[in-house]
N, C-alpha and C positions, 0 to 999 in steps of 0.2 A: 276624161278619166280613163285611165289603162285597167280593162277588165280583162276577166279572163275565167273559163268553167264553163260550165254546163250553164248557161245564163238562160232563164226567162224568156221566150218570144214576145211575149203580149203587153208586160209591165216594168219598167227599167225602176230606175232608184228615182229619176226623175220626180216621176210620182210622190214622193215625198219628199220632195227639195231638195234633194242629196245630188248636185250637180257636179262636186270636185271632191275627190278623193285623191290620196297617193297611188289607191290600188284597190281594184272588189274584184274579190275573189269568190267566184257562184259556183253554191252546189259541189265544193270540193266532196270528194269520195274520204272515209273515214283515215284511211291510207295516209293521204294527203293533210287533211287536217294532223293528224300525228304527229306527221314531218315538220310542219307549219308550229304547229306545237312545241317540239324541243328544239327548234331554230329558233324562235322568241324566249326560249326558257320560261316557258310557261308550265312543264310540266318533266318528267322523268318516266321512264320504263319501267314496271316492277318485273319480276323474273318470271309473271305469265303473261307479259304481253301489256298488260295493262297499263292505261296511261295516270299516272298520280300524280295530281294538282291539289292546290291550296286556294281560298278563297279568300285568303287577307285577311281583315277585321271582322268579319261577317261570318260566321260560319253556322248560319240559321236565317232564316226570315225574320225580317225585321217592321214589324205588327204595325207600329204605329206610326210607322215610316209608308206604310200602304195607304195610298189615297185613290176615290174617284170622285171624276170628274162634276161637277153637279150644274147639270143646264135644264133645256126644255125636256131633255128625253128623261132623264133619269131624275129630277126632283121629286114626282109623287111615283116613280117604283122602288127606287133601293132603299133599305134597309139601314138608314142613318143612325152613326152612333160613332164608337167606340170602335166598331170592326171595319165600316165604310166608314172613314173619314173626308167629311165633303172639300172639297179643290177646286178653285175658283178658274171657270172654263178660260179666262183671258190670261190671267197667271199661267193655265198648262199652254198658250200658245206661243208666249215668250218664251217661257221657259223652252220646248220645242224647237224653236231657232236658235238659240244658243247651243242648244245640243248638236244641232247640225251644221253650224257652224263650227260646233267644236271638234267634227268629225272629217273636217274638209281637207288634212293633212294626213290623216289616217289611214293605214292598212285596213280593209271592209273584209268580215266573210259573213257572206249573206247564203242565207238556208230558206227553201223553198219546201215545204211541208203542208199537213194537214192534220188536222185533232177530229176523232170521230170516225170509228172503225164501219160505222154504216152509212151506207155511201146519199143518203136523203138528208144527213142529218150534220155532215161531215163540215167542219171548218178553215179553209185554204189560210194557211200563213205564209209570212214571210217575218224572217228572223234577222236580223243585221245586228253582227258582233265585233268589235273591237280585237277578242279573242277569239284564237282559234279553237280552244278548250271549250269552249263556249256552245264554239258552232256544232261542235263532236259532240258534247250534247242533247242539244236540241236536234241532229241527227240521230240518237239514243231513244230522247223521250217522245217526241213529234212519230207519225203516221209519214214514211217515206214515201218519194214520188218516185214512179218509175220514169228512165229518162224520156220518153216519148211524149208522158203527160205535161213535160216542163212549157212545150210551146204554146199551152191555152194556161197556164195556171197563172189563176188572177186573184190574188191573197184577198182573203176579206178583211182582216187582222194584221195586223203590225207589232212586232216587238223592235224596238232599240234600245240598245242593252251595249252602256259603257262605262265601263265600271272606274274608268279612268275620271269621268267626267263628274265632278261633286257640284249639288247647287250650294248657291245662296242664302240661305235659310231668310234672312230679312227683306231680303228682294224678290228671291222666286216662290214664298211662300210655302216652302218645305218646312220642317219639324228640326232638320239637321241637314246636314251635306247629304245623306243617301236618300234616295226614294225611291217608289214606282207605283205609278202614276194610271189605272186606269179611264181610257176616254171611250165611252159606248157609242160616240157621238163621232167622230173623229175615226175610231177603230184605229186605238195606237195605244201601245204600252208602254212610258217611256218607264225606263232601266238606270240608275245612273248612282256609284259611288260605292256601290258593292257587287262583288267579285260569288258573291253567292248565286250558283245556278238554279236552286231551288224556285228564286224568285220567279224565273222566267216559265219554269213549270206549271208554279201555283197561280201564275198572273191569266191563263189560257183558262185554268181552270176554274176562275172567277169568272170569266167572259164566260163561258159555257154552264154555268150556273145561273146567270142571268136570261142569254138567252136559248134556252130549251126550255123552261117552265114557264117563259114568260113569252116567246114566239113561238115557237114549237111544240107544247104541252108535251115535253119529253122531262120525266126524272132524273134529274142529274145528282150522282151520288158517289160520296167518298167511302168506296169499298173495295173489298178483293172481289174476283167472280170465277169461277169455275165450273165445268159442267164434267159429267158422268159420260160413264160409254154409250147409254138409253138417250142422251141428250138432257136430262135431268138438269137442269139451271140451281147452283147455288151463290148464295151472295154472300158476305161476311162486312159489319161495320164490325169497329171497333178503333179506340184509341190507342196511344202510345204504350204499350205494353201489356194489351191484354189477350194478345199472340194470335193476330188477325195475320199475319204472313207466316207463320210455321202452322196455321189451322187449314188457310188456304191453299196450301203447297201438299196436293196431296197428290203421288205417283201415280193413282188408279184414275185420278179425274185430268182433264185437261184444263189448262191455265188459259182464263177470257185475260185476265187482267189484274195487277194487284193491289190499284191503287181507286183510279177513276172511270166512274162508268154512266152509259144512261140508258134508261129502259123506255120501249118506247109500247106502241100496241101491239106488234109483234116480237119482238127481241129486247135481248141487253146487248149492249158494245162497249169496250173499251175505247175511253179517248186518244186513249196514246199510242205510242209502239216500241214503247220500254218498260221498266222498272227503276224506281229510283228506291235502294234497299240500306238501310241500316247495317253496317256492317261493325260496332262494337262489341269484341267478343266473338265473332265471327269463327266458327269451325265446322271443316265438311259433315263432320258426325250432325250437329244441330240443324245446319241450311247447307245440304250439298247441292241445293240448286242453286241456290245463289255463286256459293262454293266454285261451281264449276261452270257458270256466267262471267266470271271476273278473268276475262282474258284478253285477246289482242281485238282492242276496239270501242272495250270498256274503259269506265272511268272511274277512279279511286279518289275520294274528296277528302282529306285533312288527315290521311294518313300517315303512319312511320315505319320504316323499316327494324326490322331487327339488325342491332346493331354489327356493320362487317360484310350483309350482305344486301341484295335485292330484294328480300320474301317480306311481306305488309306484316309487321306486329298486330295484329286486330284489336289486343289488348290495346297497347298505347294510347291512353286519353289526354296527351299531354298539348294537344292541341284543341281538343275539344271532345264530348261524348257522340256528338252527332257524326260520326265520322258514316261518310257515305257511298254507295257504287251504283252507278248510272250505266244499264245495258241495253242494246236491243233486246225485244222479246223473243228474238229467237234464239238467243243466246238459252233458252227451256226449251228443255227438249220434249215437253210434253205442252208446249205453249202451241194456242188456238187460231189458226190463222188461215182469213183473217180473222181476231179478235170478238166474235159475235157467237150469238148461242138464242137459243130459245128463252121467254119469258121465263122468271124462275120458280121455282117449286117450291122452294124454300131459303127464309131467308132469319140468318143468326144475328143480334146481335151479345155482340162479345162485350164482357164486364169482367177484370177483374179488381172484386168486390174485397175490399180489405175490411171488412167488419165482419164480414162470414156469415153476411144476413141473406144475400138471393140464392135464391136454389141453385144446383149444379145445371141445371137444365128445366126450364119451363115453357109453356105454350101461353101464346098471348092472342086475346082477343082483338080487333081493330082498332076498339079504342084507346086500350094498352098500347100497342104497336106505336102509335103514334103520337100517344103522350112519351114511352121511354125512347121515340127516334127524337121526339125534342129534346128530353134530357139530355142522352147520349152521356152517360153516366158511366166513371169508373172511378178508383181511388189510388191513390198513389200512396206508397210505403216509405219507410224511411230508408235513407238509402238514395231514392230514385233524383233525389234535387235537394242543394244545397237547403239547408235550414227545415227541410223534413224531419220530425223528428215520432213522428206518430202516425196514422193512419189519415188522409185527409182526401174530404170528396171533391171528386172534378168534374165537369158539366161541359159538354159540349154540344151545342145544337147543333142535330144531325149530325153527330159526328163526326163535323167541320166545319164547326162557326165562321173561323180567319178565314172560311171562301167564302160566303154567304151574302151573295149580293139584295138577294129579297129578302124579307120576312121568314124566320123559322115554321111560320105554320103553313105556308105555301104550299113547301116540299111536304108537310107531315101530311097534308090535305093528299096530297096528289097519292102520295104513298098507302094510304087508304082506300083512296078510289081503286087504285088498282089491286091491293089486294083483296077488296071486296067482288071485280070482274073477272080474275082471275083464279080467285079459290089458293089462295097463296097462304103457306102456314110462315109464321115469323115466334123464331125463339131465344128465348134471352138465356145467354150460357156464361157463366158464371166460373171463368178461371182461377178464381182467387181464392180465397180463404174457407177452408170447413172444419169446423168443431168450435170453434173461438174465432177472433179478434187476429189479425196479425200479431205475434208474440205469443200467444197462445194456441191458437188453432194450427192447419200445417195448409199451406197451397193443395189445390186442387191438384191431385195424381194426373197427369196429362196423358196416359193411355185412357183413364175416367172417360176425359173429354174427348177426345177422338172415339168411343165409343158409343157415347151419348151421340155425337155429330153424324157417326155413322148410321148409328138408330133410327135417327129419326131423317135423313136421306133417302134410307132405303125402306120406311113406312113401317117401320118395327114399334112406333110409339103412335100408331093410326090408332089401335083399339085395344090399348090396356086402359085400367084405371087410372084417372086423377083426383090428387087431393088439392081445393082451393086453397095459398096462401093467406092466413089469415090477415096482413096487412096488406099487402099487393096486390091480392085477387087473382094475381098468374096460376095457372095450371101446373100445379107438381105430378109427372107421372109416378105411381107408383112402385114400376116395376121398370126395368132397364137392360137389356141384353148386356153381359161382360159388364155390369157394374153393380155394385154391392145396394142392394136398396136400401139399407139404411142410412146410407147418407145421401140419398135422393129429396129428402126434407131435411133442410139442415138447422133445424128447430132438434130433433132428434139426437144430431152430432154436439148438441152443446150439454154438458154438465150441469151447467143452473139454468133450466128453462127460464124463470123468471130474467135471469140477466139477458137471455136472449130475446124476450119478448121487448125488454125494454132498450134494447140497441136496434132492433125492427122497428121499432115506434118513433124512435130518435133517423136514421138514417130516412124512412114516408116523410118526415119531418123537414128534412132536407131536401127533399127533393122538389116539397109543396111549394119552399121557399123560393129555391132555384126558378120553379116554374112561373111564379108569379111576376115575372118581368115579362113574360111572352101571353100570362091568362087572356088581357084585353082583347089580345087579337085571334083566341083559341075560340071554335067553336064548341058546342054541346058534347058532340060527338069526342073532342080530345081528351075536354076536360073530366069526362065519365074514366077514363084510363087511371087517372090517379090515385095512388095509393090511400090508405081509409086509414087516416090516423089517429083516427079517435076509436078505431072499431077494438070494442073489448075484447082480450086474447083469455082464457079457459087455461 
């Protein structure tokens, strides 16, 4: 094979079969991959530099196209269902040689990385892409090697990721032509029939969910993380739109991370050494960090121009709403590096609540904490996905099910123990709706909540009063620096108390429901968190 780069000392391609290529290209510099880039027409320049690509048919993860592997290791640990879809180990091994075969004519660019900003805990990869867009990526989202380290680094982890390459579906036991394919056994991800880089992000980030909870007794967890000038640790979950990346982006604090992280007995770390950022709608005013990330090196995903020139439409959904930008983390000017910080202090989760039934801000007990991290509850509006037409609740465990290699109560277990050793406050902050209902009521004012966040950061909600929710049992404080207390119980904020006790009573309801796929395997301890649905409201 004709290679060429900063190649590996210790582990060639060999290692995984890969004996004939047209060409592998190691460890090209971002530079380079660029070049590599609009020489394949793979991508375009926008007028800051930026590289903008298309992902084909794919422009999302494709759920039920995700498979692992199921042999002696992993039969009685993962999490069998609907989210691990089990894959027969001799099927991924055929499959496996035909991919390599199929890559034996092929330009290679292979990335040599690492996941896990703390260095006991850290994951060595190796990435081999078809694309050079690809590699520019996983340059972006991957923990970079400096060149010195290249001569011992010996990948524990594999991705092969060709998008070109479609299985079988009757043969190879795939679902459809696209997959990806984890083997905890093997230590391979294969990649194959989609052009979507996301895949190759979240496939590390399943591996690293399985093993730090389950080798390593490390929490691995899908959040933002930021610390203070005092070193003060903050974590943020939350799902898709309930403004976990504009809560966490804050100029005064430094950025650990915005996506994935793990807490271990002394610290959090960032797994990565990027940001992969939403960019619909996109304006310096709302995300000038992001804003000002998106330049020569960075990556633009399903973008368009405005028509005539070079400058990204942000608007433009004519490709898709997930439209994406993949950077180094340093591309923040206020980003952590490396990536780590002290255990945290406190930790949000984010909801917003389209019935207008959780407080703007409440305190939660452990048992709470880790019954609402199983929920991982928010609702979605009209508006937000086709065939929406009202307010509807959505459930995520841990606030990342589609990575969930174990059991949801695992993580809620671990998440308890520690904030029981720790002395860790965890608050559940409420973006969404006060006075009414979506249509009625109005979105939480977001200086509100950035003052509430601040508050209770900087120990301003230590020692006012609280009032119990009557359904929830969460801690409403009474009183709020920069926020109006009467809409700190948002029982208050409603016109017909009566109609709000009974959309309280209705939404506990939901959540009991939710809960009870996960009850069997909750202990005492979680299941005490739950909302009291029957408890008579005055």
């Amino acid at each position: 094979m004709k290679e060429s780069g900063n190649k590996s000392g210790k582990v060639g391609l060999e290692s995984l079969g890969i004996k004939e290529a047209k060409e592998v290209l190691w460890n090209l510099t971002p530079a380079e991959l660029v070049e590599e880039a609009l020489k394949n027409g793979e991508g375009v320049l926008t007028d800051t530099g930026a590289l903008m690509c298309d992902t084909g048919k794919f422009t999302g993860r494709s759920p039920k196209d995700r498979f692992v592997v199921k042999d002696a290791k992993t039969e009685n640990t993962v999490w069998w269902g609907d989210i691990n879809i089990a894959f027969d180990p001799e099927k991924f091994d055929r499959l496996y040689d035909k991919m390599v075969d199929f890559l034996k004519d092929r330009r290679l660019y292979v990335r040599d990385a690492y996941a896990g900003a703390h260095p006991d805990y850290r994951l060595d990869l190796r990435i081999v892409n078809t694309q050079a867009w690809h590699n520019l990526f996983c340059n972006n989202m991957f923990l970079r090697l400096e060149k010195e380290e290249l001569k011992d680094h010996n990948p524990a982890f594999t991705i092969i990721c060709a998008p070109e390459f479609e299985a079988d579906p009757e043969v190879d036991g795939t679902r459809q032509a696209n997959f990806a394919i984890i083997n905890f056994t093997r230590n391979i991800i294969l990649i194959g029939g989609t052009g979507y880089a996301g895949e190759m992000k979240k496939g590390i980030f399943g591996v690293l969910n399985y093993i730090l909870p389950e080798e390593k007794n490390t929490l691995s967890m899908h959040c933002s993380a930021n610390v203070g000038k005092d070193g003060d640790t903050a974590i943020f979950f939350g799902l898709s739109g309930t403004g976990k990346t504009t809560l966490s982006a804050d100029p005064n604090r430094g950025l650990i991370g915005d996506d994935e992280h793990g807490w271990t007995s002394d610290s959090v770390f960032n797994f990565e050494g990027g940001c992969y950022a939403k960019v619909i709608d996109l304006t310096r005013e709302k995300e000038p960090q992001i804003w000002d990330a998106i330049k020569f090196g960075a990556i633009v995903e399903n973008t368009r121009f405005i028509e005539g020139t070079r400058t990204v439409d942000y608007e433009n959904k004519s490709v898709t709403e997930n439209t994406r930008t993949a950077y180094p983390i340093n591309h923040i000017d206020n980003a952590v590096e490396p990536s780590r910080a002290d255990i945290p202090k406190n930790i949000f989760f984010l909801t917003a609540d389209a019935f207008g039934v959780l407080p703007p801000i409440s305190k939660l007990n452990t048992s709470q904490a880790m019954y609402h991290f199983i929920s991982g509850y928010t609702a979605k509006v009209a508006g937000t996905e086709v065939g929406v037409t009202e307010p509807q609740t959505t459930f995520s465990a841990c606030f990342g099910a589609a990575f969930l290699p174990l059991h949801p109560t695992k993580y809620a277990e671990m998440l308890g123990q520690k904030m029981n050793e720790n002395n860790v406050n965890v608050w559940l902050v409420n973006t969404g709706w006060t006075g009414g209902a979506y249509g009625v009521g109005s979105r939480m004012k977001l200086p509100y909540t950035r003052a509430m966040i601040t508050a209770a950061l900087n120990g301003e909600l230590d020692n006012v009063e609280y009032t119990k929710h009557p359904v929830f049992g969460v801690e409403m404080p009474n009183t709020c620096p920069n926020v109006p207390a009467e809409i700190l119980n948002p029982r208050n904020t409603w016109s017909n108390k009566e109609e709000y006790d009974a959309k309280a009573t209705d939404l506990a309801a939901k959540f009991v429901k939710n809960f009870s796929k996960y009850a069997d395997g909750a202990s005492e301890d979680i299941l005490a968190g739950a909302p009291q649905v029957e408890v008579s409201i005055d």
